[in-house]
C-alpha positions as CSV (number, residue, x, y, z in Angstrom):
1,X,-10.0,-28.9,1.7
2,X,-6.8,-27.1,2.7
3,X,-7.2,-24.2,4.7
4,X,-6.7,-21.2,1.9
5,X,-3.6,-19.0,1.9
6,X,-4.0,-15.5,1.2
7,X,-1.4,-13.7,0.4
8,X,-1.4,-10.0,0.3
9,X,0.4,-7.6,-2.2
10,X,-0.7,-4.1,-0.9
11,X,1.4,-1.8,-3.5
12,X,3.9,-3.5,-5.9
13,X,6.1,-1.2,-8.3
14,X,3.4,-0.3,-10.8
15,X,0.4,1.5,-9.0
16,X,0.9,5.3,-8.7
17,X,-1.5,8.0,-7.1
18,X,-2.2,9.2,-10.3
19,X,-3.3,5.8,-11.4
20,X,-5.4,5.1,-8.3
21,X,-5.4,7.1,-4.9
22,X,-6.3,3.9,-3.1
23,X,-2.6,2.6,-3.5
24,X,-0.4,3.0,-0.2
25,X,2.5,4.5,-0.5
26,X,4.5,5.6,2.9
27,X,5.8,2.7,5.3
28,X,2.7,4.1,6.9
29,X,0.2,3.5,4.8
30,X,1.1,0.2,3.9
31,X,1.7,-1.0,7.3
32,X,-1.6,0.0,7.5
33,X,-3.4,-1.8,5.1
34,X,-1.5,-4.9,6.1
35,X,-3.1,-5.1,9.5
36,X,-6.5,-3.6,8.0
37,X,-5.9,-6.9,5.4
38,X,-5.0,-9.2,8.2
39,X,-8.1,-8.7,9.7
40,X,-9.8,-9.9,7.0
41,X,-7.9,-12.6,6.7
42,X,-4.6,-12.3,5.0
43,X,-1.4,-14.5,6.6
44,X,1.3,-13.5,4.4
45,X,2.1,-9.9,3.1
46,X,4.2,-9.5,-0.2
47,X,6.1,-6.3,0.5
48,X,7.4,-3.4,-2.1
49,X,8.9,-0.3,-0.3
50,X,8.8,3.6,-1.8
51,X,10.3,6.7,-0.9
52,X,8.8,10.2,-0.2
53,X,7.9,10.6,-3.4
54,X,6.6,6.9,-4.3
55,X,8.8,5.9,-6.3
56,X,10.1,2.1,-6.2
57,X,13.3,1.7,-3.4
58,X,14.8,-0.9,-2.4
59,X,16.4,1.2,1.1
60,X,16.2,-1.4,3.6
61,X,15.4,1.4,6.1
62,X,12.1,2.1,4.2
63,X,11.4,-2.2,4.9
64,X,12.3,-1.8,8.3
65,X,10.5,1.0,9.3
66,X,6.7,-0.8,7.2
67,X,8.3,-4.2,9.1
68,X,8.1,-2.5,12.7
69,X,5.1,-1.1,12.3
70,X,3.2,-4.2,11.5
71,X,4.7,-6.5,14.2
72,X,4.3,-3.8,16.7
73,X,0.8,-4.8,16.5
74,X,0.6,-8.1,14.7
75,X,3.9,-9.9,15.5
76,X,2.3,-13.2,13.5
77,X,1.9,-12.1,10.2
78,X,4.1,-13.6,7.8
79,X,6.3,-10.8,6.2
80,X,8.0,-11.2,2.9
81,X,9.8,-8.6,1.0
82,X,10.8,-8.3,-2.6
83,X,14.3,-8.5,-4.5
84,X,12.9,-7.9,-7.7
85,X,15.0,-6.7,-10.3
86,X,12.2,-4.6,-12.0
87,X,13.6,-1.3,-11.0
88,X,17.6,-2.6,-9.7
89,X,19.1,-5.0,-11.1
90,X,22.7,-5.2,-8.9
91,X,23.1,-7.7,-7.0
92,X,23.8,-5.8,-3.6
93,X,20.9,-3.5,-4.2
94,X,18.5,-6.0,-4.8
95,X,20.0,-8.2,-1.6
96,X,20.2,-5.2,0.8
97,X,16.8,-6.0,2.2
98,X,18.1,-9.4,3.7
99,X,20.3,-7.6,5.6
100,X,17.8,-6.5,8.3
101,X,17.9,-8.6,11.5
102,X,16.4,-8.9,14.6
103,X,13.0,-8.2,15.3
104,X,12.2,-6.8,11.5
105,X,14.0,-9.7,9.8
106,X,11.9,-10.5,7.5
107,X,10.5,-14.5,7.0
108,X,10.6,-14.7,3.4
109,X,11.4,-12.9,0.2
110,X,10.8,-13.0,-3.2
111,X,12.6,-14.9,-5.8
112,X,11.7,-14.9,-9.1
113,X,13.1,-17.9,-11.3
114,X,13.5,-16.7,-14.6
115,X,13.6,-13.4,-16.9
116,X,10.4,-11.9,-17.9
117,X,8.9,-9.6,-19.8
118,X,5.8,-7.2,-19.0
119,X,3.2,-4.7,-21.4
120,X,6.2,-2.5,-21.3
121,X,9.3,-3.5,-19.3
122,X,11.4,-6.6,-18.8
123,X,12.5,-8.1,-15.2
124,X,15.9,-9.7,-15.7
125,X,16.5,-12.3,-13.7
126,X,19.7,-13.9,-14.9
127,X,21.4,-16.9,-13.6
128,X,23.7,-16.0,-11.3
129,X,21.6,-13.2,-10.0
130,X,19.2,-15.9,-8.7
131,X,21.5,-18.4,-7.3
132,X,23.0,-15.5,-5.5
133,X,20.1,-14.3,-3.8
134,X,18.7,-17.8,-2.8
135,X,22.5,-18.5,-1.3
136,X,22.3,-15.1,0.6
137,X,17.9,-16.0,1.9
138,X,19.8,-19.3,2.6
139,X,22.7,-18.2,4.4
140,X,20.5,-15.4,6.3
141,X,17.1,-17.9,7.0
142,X,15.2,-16.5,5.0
143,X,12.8,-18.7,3.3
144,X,12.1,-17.8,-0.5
145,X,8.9,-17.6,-1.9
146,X,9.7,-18.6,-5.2
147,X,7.6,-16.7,-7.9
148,X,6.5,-18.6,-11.2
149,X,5.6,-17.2,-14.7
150,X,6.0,-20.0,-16.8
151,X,7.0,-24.0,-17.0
152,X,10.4,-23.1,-17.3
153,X,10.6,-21.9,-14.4
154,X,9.5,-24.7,-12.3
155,X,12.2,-26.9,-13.8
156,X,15.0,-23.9,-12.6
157,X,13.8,-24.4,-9.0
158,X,14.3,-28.7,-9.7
159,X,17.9,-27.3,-10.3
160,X,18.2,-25.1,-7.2
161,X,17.0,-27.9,-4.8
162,X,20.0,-29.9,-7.0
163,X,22.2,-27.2,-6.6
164,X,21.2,-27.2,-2.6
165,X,20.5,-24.1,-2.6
166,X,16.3,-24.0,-1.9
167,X,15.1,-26.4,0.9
168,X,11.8,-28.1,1.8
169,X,8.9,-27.2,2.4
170,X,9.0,-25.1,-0.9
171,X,6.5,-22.4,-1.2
172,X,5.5,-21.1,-5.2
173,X,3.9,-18.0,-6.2
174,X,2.3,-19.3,-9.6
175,X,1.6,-15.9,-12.0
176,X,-0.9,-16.4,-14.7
177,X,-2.2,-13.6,-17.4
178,X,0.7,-11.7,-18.0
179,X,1.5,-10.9,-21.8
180,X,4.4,-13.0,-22.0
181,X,4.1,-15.9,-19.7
182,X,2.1,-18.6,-18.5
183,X,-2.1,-17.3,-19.2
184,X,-5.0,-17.8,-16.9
185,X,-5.9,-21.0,-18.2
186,X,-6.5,-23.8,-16.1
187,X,-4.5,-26.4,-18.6
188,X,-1.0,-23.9,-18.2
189,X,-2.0,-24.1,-14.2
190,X,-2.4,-27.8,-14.3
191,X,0.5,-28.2,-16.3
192,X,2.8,-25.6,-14.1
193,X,1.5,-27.2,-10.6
194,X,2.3,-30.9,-12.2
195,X,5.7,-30.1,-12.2
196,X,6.1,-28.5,-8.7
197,X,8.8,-30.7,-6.1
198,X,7.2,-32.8,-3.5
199,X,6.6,-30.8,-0.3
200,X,5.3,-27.7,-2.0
201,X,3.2,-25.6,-1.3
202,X,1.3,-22.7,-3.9
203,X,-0.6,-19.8,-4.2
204,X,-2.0,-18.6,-7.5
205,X,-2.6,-14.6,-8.4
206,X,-3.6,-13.2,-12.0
207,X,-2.5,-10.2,-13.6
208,X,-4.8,-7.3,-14.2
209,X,-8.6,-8.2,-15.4
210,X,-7.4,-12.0,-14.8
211,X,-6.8,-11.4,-11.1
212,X,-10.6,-12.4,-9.7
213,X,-10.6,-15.5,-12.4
214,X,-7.8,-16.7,-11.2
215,X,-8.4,-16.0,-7.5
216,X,-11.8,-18.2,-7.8
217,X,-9.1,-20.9,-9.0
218,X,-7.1,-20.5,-6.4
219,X,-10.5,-20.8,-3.9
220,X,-12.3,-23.6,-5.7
221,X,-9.3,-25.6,-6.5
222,X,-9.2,-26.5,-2.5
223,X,-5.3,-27.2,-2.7
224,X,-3.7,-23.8,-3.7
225,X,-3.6,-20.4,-2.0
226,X,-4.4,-17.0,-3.8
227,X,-2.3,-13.8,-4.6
228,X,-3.8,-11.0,-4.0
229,X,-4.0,-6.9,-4.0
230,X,-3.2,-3.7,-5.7
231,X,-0.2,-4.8,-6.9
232,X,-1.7,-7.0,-9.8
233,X,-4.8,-5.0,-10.4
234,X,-6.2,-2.0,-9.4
235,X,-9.8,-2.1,-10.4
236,X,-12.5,-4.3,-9.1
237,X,-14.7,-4.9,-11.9
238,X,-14.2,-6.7,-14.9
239,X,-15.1,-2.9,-17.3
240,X,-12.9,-1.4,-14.8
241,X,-15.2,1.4,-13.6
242,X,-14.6,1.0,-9.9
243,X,-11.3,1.5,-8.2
244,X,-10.6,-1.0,-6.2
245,X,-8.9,-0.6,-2.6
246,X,-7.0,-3.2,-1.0
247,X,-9.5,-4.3,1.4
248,X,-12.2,-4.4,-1.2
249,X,-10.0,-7.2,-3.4
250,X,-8.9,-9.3,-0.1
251,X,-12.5,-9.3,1.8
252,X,-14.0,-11.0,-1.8
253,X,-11.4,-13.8,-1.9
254,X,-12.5,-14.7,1.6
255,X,-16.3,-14.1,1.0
256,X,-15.3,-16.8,-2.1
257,X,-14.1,-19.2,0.4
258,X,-17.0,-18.4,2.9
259,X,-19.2,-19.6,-0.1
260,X,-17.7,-23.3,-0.3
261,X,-16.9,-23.5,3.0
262,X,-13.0,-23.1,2.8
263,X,-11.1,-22.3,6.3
264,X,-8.2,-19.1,6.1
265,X,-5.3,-20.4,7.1
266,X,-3.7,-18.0,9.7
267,X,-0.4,-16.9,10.1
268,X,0.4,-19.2,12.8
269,X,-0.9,-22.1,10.5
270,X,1.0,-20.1,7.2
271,X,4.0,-20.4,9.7
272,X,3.3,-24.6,10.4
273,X,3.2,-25.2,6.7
274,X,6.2,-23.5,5.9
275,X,8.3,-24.4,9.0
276,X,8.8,-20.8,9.9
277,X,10.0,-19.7,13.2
């Protein structure tokens, strides 16, 4: 078996304090939680930023300041931060964060391949808004960890790589359970990871109740990684009656892999696989 990916989403845009008081909030806390998490055995860490009063930003001082904090400690861990068009949709707003250089540049970000639409809000992603940001991760070597709610989706990153504008080895965040999009079924998994370009690599997380399903995927399947954290669900049982904390939801994907004998990956070996510096 491949050594398992986790990757790590400690806050996301939807959590608030009133929803959970296990959600990290300041550059602080989530910094935090990152090295708490990579300690149990995250590599990669999927990064959402919030002001002083936790709402969503996409300030690239807010990044830098969670970015320093973590490699002051843990230089290896594989950062990636968001460009979602959840909250912002310009352009320059949602590319600011590629801006930041030197030692908080971050290794990857997120690009998400298609609209989509949540419970209660849609994330535009259109055309040109995409191509953009993979020419500016491209231009700024910044590898994109391409996210993946549907089919679709994987045929728009066959046209990127035709378009030159993604490059080998690919890396694919593969989304399942949401309302609108691909569901936590292993024939729409089978079906999306089919399709994927040679040289790929993927990670599988599920949305709300459908996150620990689909993380046991992600374990037993012995090729993919797994998405996982506060950002896709915030309790830890199935008739959601405990809160969940970040360290709670990561330590139980690794006690998965314990169980059939599945090596972590590190970040040095997360870094291998992707061909990051």
């Amino acid at each position: 078996m491949k050594k398992l990916i986790i990757n790590f989403t400690p806050t996301g845009m939807i959590p608030t304090r009133e929803m959970t008081p296990y959600v990290p909030q300041t550059p602080q806390e989530i910094a935090s939680e990152i090295l708490q998490c990579a300690g149990l055995g995250a590599s990669m860490a999927h990064i959402h930023a919030r002001d002083e009063t936790g709402k969503n930003t996409y300030k690239k001082e807010v990044f830098r300041e969670i970015i320093a904090r973590v490699r002051e400690i843990n230089k290896e861990m594989v950062i990636v931060v968001t460009t979602s068009g959840r909250s912002y949709t310009e352009f320059a707003e949602r590319a600011e964060v590629l801006d930041l250089d030197g030692d908080v540049k971050p290794d990857m970000a997120s690009l998400t391949l298609g609209s989509v639409n949540f419970n209660k809000i849609a994330s535009p992603n259109p055309p040109e808004i995409i191509q953009r940001l993979a020419g500016k991760m491209r231009e700024k070597g910044i590898k994109p960890e391409l996210e993946i709610f549907d089919l679709g989706m994987v045929n728009y990153a066959h046209y990127l790589i035709r378009k030159d504008l993604i490059e080998p080895p690919y890396y694919f965040n593969i989304i399942l359970g949401n309302i609108a999009s691909a569901q936590a079924k292993l024939l729409h998994l089978g079906l999306i990871v089919s399709e994927l370009p040679d040289d790929s690599i993927w990670s599988v997380g599920g949305v709300g109740s459908w996150q620990k399903t689909v993380n046991a995927i992600g374990v037993v399947s012995g090729e993919g990684g797994v998405r996982v954290g506060l950002e896709d669900n915030i309790w830890y049982d199935d008739a959601r009656t405990i809160l969940a904390t970040n360290a709670m939801l990561v330590e139980r994907v690794a006690k998965l892999a314990a169980l059939i004998g599945r090596p972590l990956a590190t970040p040095r070996d997360v870094r291998c696989m992707l061909k990051l510096a």
